[in-house]
mmJSON file of the N, C-alpha and C atoms, coordinates in Angstrom:
{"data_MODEL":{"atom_site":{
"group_PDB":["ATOM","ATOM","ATOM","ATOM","ATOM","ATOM","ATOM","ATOM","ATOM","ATOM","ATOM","ATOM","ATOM","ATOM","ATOM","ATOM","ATOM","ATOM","ATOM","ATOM","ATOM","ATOM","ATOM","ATOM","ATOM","ATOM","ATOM","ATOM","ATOM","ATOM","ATOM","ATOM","ATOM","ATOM","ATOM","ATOM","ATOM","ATOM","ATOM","ATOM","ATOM","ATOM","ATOM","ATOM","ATOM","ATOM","ATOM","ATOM","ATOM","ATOM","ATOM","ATOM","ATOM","ATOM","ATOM","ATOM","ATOM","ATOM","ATOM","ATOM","ATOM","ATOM","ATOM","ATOM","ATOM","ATOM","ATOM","ATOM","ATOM","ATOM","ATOM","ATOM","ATOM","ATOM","ATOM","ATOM","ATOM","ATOM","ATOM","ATOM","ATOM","ATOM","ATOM","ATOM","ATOM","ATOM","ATOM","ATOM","ATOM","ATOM","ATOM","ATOM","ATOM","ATOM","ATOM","ATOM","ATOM","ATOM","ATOM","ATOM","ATOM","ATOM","ATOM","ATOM","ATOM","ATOM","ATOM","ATOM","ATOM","ATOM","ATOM","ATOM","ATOM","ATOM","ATOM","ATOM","ATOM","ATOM","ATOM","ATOM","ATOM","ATOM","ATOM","ATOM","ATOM","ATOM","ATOM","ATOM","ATOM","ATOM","ATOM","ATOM","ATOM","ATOM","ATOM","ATOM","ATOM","ATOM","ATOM","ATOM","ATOM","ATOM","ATOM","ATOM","ATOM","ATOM","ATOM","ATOM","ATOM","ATOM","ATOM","ATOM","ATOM","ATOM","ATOM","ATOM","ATOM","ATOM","ATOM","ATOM","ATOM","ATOM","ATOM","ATOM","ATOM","ATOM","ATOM","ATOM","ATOM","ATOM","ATOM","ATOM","ATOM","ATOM","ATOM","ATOM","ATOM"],
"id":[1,2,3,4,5,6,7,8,9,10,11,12,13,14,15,16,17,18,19,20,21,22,23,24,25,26,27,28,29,30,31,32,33,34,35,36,37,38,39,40,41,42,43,44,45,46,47,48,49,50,51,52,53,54,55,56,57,58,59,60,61,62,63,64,65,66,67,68,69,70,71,72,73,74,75,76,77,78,79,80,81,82,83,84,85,86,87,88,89,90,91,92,93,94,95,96,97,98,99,100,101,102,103,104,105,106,107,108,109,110,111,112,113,114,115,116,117,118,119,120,121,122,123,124,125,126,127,128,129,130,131,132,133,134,135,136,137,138,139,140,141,142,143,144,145,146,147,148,149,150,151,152,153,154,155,156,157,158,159,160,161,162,163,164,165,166,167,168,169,170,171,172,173,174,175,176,177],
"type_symbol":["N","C","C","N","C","C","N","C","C","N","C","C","N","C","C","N","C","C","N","C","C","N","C","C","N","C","C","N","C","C","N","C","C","N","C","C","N","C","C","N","C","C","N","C","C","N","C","C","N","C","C","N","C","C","N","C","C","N","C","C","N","C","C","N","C","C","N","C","C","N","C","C","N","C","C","N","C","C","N","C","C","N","C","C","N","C","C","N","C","C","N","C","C","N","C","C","N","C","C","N","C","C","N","C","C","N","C","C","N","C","C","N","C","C","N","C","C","N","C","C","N","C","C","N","C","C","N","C","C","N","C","C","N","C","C","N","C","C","N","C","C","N","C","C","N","C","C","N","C","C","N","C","C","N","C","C","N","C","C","N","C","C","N","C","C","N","C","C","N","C","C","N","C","C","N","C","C"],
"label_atom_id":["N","CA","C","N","CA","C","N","CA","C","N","CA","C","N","CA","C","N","CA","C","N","CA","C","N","CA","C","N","CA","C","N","CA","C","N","CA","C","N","CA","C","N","CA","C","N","CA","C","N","CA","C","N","CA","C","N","CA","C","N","CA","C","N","CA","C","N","CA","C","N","CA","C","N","CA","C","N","CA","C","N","CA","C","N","CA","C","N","CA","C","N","CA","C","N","CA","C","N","CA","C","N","CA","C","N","CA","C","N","CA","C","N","CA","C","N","CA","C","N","CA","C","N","CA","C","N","CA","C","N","CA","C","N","CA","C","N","CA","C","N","CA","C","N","CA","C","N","CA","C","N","CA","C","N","CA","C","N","CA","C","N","CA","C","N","CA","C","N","CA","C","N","CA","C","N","CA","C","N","CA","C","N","CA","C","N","CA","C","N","CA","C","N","CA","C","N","CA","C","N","CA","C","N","CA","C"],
"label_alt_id":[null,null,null,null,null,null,null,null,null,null,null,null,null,null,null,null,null,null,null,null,null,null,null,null,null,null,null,null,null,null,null,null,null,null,null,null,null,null,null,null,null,null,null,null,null,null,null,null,null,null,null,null,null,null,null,null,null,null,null,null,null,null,null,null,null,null,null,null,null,null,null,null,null,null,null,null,null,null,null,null,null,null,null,null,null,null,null,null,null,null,null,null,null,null,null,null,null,null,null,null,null,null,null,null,null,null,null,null,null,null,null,null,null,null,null,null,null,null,null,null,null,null,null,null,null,null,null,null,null,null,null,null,null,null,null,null,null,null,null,null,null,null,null,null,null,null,null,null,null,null,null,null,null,null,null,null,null,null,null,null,null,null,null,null,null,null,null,null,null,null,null,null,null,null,null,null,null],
"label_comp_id":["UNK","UNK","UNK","UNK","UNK","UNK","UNK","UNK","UNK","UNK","UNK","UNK","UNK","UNK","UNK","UNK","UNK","UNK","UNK","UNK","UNK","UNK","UNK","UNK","UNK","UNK","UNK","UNK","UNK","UNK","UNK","UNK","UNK","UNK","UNK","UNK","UNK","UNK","UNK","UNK","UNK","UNK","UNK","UNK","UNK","UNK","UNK","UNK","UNK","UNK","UNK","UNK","UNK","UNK","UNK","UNK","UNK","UNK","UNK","UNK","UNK","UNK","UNK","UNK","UNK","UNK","UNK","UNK","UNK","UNK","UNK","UNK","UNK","UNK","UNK","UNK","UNK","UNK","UNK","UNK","UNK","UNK","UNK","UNK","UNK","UNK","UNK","UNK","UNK","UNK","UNK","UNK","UNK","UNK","UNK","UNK","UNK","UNK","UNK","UNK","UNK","UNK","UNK","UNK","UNK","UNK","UNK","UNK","UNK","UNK","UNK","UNK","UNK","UNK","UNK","UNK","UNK","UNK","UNK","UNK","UNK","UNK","UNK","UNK","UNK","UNK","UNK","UNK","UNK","UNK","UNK","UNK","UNK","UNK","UNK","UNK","UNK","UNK","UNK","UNK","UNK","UNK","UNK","UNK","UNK","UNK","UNK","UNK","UNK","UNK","UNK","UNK","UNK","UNK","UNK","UNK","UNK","UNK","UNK","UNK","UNK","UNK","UNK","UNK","UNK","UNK","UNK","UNK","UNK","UNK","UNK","UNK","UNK","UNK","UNK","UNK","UNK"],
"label_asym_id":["A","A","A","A","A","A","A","A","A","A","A","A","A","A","A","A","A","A","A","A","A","A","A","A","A","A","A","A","A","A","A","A","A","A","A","A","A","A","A","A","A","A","A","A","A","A","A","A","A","A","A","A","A","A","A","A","A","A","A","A","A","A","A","A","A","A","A","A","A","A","A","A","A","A","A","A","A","A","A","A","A","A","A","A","A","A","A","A","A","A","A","A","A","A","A","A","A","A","A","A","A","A","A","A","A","A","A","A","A","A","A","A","A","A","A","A","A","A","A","A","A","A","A","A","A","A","A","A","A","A","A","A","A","A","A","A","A","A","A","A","A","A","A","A","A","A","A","A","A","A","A","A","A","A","A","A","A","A","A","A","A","A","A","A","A","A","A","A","A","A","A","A","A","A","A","A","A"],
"label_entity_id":["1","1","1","1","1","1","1","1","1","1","1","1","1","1","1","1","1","1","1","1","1","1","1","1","1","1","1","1","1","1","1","1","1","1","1","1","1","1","1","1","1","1","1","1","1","1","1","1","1","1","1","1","1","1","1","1","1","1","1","1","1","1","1","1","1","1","1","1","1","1","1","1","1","1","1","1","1","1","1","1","1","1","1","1","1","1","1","1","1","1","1","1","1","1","1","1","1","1","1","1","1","1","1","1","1","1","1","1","1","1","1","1","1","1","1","1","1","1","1","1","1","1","1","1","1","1","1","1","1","1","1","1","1","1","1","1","1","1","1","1","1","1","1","1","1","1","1","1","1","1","1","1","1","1","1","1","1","1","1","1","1","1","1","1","1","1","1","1","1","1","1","1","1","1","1","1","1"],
"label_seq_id":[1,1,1,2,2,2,3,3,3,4,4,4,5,5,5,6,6,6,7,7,7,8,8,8,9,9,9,10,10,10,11,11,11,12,12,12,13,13,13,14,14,14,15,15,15,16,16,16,17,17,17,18,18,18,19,19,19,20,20,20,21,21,21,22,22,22,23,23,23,24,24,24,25,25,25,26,26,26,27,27,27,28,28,28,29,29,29,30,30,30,31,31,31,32,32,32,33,33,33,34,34,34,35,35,35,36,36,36,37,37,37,38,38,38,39,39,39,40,40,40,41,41,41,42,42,42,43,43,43,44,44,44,45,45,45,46,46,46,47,47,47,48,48,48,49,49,49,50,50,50,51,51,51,52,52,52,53,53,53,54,54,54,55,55,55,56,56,56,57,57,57,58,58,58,59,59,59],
"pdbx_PDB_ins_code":[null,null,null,null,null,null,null,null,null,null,null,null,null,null,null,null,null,null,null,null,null,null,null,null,null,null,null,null,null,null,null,null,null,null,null,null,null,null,null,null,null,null,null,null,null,null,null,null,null,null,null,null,null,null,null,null,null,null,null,null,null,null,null,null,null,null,null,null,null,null,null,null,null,null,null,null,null,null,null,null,null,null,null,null,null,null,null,null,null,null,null,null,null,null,null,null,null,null,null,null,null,null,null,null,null,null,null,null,null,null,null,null,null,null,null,null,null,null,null,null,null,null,null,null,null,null,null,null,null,null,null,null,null,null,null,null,null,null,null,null,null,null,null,null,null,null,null,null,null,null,null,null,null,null,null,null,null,null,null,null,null,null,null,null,null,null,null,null,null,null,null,null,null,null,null,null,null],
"Cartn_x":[84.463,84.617,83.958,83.405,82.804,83.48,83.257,84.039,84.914,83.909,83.699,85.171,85.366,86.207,87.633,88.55,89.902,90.391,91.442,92.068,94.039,94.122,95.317,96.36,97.639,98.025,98.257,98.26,98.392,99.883,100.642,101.913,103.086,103.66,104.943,106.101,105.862,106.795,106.697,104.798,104.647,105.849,105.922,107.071,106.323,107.42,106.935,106.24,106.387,105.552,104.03,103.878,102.611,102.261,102.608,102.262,101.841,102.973,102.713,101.478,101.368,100.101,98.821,98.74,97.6,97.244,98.329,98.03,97.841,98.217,97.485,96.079,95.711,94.175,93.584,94.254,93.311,92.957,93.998,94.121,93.058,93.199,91.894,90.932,90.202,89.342,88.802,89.733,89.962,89.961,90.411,90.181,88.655,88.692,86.953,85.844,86.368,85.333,85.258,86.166,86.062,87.145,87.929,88.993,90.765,90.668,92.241,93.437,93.206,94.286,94.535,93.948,94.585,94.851,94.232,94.544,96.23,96.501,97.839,98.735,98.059,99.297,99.383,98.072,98.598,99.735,99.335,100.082,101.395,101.939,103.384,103.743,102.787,103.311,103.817,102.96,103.489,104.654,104.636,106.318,107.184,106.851,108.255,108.128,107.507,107.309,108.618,108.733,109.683,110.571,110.786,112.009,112.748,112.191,113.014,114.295,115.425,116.474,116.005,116.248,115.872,116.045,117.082,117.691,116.211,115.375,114.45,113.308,113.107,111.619,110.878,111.318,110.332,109.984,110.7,110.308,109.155],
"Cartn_y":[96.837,96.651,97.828,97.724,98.671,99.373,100.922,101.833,101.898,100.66,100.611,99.22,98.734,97.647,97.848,97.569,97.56,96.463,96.556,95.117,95.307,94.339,94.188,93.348,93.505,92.879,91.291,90.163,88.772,88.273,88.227,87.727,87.769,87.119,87.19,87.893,88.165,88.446,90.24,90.682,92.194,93.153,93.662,95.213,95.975,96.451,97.725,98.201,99.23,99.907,100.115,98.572,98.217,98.414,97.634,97.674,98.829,100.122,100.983,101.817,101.171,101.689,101.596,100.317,99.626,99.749,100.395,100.78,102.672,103.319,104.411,104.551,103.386,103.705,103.273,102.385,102.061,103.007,103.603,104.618,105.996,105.965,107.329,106.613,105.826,104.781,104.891,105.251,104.712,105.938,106.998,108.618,108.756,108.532,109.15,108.467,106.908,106.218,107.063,108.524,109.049,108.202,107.441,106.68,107.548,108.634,109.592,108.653,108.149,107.438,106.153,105.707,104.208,104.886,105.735,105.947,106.505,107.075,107.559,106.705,105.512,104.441,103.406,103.312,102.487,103.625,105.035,105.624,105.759,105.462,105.031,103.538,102.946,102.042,101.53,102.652,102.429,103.316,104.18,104.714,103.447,102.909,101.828,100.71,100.295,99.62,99.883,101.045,101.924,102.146,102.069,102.578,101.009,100.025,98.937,98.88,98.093,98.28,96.474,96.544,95.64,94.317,94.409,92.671,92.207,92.807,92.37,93.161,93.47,93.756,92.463,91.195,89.879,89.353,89.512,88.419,89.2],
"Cartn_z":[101.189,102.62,103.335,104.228,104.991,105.881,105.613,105.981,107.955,108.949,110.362,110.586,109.393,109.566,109.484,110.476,110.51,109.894,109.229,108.524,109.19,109.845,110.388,109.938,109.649,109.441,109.811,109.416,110.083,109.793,108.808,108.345,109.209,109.949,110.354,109.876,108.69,107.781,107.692,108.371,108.087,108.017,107.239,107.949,108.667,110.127,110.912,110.507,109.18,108.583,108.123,107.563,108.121,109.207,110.52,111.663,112.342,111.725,112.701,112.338,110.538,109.86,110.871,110.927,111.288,112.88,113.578,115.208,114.92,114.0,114.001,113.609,112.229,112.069,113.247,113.984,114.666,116.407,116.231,117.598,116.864,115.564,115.215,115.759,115.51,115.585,117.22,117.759,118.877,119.954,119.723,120.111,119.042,118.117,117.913,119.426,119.515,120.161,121.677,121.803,123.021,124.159,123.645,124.812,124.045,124.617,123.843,125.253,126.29,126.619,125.922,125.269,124.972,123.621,123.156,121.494,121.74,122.661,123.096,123.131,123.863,123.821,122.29,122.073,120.058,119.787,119.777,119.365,119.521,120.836,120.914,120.48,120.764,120.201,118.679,117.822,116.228,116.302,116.992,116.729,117.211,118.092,118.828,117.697,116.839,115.655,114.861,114.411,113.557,113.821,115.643,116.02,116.471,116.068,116.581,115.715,115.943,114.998,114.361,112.929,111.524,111.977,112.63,112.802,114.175,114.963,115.828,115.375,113.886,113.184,113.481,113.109,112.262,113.89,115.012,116.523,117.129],
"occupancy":[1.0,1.0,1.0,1.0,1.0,1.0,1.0,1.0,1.0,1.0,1.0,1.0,1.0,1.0,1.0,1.0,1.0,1.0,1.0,1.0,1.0,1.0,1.0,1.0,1.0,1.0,1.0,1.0,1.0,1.0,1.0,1.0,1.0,1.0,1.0,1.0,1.0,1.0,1.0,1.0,1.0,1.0,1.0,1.0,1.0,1.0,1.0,1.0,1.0,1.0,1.0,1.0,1.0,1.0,1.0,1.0,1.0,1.0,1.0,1.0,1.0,1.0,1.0,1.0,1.0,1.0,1.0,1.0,1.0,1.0,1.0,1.0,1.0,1.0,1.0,1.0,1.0,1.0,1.0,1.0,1.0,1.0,1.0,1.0,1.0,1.0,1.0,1.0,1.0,1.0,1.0,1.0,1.0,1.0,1.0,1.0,1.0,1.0,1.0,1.0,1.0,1.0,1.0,1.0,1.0,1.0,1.0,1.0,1.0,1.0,1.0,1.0,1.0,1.0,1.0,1.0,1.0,1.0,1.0,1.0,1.0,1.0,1.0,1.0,1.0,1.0,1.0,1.0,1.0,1.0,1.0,1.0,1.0,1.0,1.0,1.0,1.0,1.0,1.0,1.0,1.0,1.0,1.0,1.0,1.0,1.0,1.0,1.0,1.0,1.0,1.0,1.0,1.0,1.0,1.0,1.0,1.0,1.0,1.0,1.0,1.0,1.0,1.0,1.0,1.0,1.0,1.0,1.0,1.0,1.0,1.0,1.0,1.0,1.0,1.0,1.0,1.0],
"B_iso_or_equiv":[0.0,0.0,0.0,0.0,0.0,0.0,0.0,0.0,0.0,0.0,0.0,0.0,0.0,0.0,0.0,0.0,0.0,0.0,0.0,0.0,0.0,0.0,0.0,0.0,0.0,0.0,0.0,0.0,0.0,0.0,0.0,0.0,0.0,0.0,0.0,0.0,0.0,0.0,0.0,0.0,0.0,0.0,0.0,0.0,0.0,0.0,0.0,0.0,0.0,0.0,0.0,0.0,0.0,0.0,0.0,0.0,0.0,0.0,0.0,0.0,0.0,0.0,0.0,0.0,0.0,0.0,0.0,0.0,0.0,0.0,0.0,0.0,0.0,0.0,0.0,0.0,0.0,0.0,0.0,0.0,0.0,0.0,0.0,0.0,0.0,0.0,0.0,0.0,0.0,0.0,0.0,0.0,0.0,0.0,0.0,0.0,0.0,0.0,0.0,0.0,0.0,0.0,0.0,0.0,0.0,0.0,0.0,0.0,0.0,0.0,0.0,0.0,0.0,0.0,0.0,0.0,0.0,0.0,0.0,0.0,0.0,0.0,0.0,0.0,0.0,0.0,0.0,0.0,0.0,0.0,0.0,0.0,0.0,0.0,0.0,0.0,0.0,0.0,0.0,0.0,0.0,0.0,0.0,0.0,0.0,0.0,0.0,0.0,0.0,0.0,0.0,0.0,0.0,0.0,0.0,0.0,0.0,0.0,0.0,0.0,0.0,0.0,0.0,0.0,0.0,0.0,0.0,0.0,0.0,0.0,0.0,0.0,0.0,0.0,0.0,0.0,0.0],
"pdbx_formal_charge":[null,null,null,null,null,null,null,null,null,null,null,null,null,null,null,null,null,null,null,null,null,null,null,null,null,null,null,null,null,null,null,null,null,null,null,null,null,null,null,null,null,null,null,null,null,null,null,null,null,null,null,null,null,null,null,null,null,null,null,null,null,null,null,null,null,null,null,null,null,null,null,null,null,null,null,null,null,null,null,null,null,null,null,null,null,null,null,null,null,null,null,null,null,null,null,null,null,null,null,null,null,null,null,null,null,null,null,null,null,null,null,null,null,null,null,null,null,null,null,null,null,null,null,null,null,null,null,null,null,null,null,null,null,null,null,null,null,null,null,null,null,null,null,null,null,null,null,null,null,null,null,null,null,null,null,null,null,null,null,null,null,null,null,null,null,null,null,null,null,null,null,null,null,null,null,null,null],
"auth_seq_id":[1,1,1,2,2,2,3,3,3,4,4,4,5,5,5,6,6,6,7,7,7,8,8,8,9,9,9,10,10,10,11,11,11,12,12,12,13,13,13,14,14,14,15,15,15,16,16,16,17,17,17,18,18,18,19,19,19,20,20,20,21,21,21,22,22,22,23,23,23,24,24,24,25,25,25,26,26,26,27,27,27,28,28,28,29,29,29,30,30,30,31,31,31,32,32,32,33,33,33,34,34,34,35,35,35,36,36,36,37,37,37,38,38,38,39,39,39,40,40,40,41,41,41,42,42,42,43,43,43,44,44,44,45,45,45,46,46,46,47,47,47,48,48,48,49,49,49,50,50,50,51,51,51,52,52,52,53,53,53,54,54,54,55,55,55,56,56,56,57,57,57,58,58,58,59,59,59],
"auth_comp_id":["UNK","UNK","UNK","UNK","UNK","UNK","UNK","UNK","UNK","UNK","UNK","UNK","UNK","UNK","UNK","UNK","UNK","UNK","UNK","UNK","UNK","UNK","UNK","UNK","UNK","UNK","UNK","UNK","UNK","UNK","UNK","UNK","UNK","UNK","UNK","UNK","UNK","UNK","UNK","UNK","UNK","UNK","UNK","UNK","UNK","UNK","UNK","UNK","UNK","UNK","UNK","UNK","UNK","UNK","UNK","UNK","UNK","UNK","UNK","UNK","UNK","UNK","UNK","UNK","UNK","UNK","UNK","UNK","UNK","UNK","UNK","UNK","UNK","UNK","UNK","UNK","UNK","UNK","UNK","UNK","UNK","UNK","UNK","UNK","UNK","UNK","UNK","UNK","UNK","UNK","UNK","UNK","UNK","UNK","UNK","UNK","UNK","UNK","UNK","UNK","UNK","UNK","UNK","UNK","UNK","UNK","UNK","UNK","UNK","UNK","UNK","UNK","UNK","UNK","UNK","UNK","UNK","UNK","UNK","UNK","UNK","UNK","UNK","UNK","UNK","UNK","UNK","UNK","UNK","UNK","UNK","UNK","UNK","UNK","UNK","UNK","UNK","UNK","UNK","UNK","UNK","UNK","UNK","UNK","UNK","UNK","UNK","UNK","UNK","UNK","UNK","UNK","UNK","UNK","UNK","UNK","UNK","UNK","UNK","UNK","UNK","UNK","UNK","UNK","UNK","UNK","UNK","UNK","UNK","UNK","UNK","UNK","UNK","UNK","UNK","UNK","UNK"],
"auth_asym_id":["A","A","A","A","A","A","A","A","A","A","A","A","A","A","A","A","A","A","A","A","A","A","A","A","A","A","A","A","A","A","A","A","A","A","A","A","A","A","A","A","A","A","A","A","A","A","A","A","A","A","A","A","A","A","A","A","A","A","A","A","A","A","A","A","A","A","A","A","A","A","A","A","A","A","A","A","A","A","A","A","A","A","A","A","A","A","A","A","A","A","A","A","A","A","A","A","A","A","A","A","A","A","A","A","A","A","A","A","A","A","A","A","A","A","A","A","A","A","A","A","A","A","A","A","A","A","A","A","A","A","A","A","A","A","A","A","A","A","A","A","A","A","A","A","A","A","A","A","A","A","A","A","A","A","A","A","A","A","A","A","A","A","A","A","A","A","A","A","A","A","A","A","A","A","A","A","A"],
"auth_atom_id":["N","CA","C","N","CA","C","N","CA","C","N","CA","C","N","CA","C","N","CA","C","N","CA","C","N","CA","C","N","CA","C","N","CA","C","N","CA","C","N","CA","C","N","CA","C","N","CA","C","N","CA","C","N","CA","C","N","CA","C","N","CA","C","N","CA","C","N","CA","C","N","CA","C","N","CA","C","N","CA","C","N","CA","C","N","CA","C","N","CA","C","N","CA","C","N","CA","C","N","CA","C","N","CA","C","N","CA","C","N","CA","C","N","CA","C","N","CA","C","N","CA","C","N","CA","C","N","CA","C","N","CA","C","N","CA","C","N","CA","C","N","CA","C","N","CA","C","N","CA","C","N","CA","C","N","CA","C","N","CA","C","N","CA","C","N","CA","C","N","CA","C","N","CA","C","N","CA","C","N","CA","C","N","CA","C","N","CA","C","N","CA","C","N","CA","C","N","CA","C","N","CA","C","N","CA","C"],
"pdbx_PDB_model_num":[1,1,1,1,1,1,1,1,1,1,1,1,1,1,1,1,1,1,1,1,1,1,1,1,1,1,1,1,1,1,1,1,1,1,1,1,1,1,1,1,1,1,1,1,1,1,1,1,1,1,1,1,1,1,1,1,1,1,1,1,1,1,1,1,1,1,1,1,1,1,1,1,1,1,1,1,1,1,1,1,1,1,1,1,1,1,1,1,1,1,1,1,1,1,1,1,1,1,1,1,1,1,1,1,1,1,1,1,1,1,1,1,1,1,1,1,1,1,1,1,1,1,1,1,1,1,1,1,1,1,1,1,1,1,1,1,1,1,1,1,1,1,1,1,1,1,1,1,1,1,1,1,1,1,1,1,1,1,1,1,1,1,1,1,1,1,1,1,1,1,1,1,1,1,1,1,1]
}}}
């Protein structure tokens, strides 16, 4: 796979963890491209991934 390609999770089923994986590579991604406000906000947003409580992970 080529090093420029993001792979995101698709499954309903993902864990947070994934998720919050996949909104940090993509916020590096995303502060390299020179945009550090939106990379700020993926970036909260994979913490709020993690911080949801288990029983409202899967909606």
């Amino acid at each position: 796979m080529s090093a420029n390609v993001l792979r995101m999770p698709h499954c309903p089923q993902t864990s947070p963890l994934m998720i919050s994986h996949s909104l940090l590579q993509m916020a590096d991604v995303v502060w390299r491209a020179g945009l550090p406000g939106l990379a700020k906000e993926l970036v909260g947003l994979a913490h709020s991934a993690i911080d949801r409580p288990s029983d409202q992970a899967g909606l």
